[in-house]
NUZA-956712 format. One line per field, with one value per residue (C-alpha): chain; residue in one letter; x, y, z; residue number from 1. Coordinates in Angstrom, 1 decimal. Layout:
chain <- c(A,...)
res <- c(A,...)
u <- c(X,...)
v <- c(Y,...)
w <- c(Z,...)
n <- c(NUM,...)
This chain:
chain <- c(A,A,A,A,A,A,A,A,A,A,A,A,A,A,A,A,A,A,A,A,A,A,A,A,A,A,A,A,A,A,A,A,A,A,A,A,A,A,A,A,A,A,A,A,A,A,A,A,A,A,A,A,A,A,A,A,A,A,A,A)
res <- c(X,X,X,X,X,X,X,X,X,X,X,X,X,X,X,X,X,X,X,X,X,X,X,X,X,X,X,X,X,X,X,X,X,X,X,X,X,X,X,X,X,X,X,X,X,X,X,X,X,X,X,X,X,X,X,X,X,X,X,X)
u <- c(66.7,67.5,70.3,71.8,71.9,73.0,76.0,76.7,77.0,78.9,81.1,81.6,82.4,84.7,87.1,86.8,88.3,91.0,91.8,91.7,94.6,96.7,96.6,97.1,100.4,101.4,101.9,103.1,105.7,106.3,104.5,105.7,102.6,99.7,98.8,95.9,94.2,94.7,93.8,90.2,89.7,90.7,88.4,85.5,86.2,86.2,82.9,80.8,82.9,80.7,77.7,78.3,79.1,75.9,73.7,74.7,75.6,79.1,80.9,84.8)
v <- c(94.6,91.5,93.3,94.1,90.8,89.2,92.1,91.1,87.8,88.1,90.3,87.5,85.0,87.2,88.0,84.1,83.5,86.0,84.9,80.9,82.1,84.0,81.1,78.7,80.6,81.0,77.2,76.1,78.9,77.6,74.8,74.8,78.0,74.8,74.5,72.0,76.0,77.4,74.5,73.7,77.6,76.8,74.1,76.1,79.1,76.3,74.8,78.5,79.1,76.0,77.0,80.2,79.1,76.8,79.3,82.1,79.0,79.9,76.7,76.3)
w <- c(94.7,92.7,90.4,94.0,95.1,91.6,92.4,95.6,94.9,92.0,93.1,95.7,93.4,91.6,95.1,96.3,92.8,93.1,96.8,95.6,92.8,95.1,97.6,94.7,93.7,96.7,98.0,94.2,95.2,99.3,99.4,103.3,103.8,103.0,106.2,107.7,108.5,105.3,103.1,105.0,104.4,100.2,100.5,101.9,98.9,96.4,97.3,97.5,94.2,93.0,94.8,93.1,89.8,89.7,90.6,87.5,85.1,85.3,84.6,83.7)
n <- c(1,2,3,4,5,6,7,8,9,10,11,12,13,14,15,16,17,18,19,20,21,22,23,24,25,26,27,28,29,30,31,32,33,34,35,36,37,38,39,40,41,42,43,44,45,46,47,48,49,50,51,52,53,54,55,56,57,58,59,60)
């Protein structure tokens, strides 16, 4: 049961990074698709991407 929830939540991490990057290339691309919607949703990846991180001693 814990290897299962170490996978879970680090498989997690890994797609809230992946989604973090696309969004990150996408508004250095059209900087006009940041939206007040879409950055409070990059902020709430970034800090479980920290909460995340912190928890398997991932750090960058």
């Amino acid at each position: 049961m814990v290897f299962e929830n170490m996978r879970k939540e680090l498989s997690e991490l890994v797609g809230l990074v992946r989604m973090s990057e696309r969004y990150c290339t996408s508004v250095a691309v059209r900087p006009d698709l940041a939206t007040d919607e879409s950055h409070a949703a990059e902020v709430k990846r970034e800090q479980r991407i920290a909460e995340l991180s912190a928890k398997f001693g991932i750090t960058s």
